[in-house]
N, C-alpha and C positions, 0 to 999 in steps of 0.2 A: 796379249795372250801368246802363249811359246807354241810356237808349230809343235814341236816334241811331244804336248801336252795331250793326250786323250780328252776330249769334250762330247760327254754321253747324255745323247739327245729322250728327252724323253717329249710324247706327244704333244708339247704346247709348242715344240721346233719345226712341228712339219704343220698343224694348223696356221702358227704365223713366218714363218719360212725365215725367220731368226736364229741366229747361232753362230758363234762366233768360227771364225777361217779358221785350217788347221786337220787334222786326224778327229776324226767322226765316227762315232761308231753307236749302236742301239743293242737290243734283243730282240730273239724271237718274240713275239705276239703283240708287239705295239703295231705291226699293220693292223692287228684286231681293234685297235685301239683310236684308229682315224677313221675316219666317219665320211667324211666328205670331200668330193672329186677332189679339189684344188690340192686337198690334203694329200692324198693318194698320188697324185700325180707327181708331188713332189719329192713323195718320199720313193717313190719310181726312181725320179732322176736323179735324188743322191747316191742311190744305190747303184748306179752307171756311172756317176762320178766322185764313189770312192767309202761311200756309206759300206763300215763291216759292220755282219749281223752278227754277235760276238755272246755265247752262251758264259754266263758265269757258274767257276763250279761248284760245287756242294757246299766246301766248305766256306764262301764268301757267301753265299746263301743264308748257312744255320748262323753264320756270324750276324750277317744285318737283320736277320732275326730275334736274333738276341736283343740285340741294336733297339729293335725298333719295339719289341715288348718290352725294354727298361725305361722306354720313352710313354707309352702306352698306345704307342701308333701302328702295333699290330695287325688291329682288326678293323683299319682301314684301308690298309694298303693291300691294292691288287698284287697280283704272282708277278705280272710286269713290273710295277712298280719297285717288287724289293729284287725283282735283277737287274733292273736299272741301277738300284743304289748298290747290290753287290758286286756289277762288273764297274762303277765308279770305284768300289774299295779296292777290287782285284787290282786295277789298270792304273789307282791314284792317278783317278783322271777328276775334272770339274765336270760336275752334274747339271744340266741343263734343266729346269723346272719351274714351273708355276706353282704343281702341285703345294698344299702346305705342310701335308706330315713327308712326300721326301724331302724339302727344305730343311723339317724340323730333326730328322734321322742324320740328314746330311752333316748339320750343324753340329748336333749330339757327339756325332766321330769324329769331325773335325775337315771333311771333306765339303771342296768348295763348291759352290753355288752359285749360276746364274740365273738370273729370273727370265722367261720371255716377254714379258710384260713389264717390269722395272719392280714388282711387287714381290719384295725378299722377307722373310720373317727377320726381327732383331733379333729373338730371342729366342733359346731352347724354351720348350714348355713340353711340361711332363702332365701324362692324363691319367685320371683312374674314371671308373665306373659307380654312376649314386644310380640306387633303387629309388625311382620317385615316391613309392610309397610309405616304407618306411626309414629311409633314409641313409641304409647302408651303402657303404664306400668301399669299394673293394679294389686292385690291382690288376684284375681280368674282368674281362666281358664273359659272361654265361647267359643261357638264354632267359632264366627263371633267378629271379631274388634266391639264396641259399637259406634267408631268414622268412620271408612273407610269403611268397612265391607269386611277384609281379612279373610280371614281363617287361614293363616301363621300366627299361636301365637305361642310363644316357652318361656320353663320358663328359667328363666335367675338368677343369682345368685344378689341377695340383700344387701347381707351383707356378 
């Protein structure tokens, strides 16, 4: 890994205190996002030795939004999660994640990815939205079927 290199930690880096040497850096609200002491603690003492909390702007925002509705991994991904993957596009830096859809966003753009676990996705996979009751397939999640009016939507793999 290149010292030079930006390596953006997203919270499975401070749960197993994994991540490669080098320039580190997160967003705001992934403190919100550790949970427990050890975790906390850790991500305490990165930020004493060298962890920047680095806001991504707007427009690397509306981009990995883009990103991540072409993918259909929108409306799973927390507001942490797609600044994580915006300040990875801003800094073309490598993404630190467990996560599967930033893996699968990361992948889609072309930005690299490590796993904290060794558990990388192969493949991009693209999602849409089936109404379990009547079976329509749509590009977006809405709360209500457009055709039936279930509520039972589930995203389902595309491709």
């Amino acid at each position: 890994m290149q010292a030079d290199v930006w390596n953006i930690l997203d919270t499975c880096a401070f749960f197993t205190q994994i991540h490669p040497d080098g320039k580190i850096a997160t967003t705001k609200g992934i403190d919100e996002e550790i949970l427990n002491k050890q975790s906390k603690q850790y991500y305490s003492n990165l930020k004493t030795k060298g962890l920047k909390i680095i806001e991504p702007n707007k427009n690397s925002i509306d981009y990995i939004k883009e990103k991540a509705k072409e993918t259909g991994d929108l409306d799973v991904l927390s507001l942490t999660d797609i600044k994580i993957l915006a300040l990875g596009y801003e800094l073309q830096g490598t993404i630190i994640s467990d996560d599967f859809a930033i893996q699968n966003v990361s992948l889609y753009d072309g930005l690299e990815i490590i796993s904290c676990s060794g558990k990388k996705i192969k493949e991009i996979r693209k999602w849409k939205y089936r109404c379990s009751a009547c079976k329509l397939v749509t590009d977006e999640k809405s709360e209500t079927c457009n055709i039936c009016g279930s509520v039972d939507i589930f995203r389902v793999k595309a491709k």
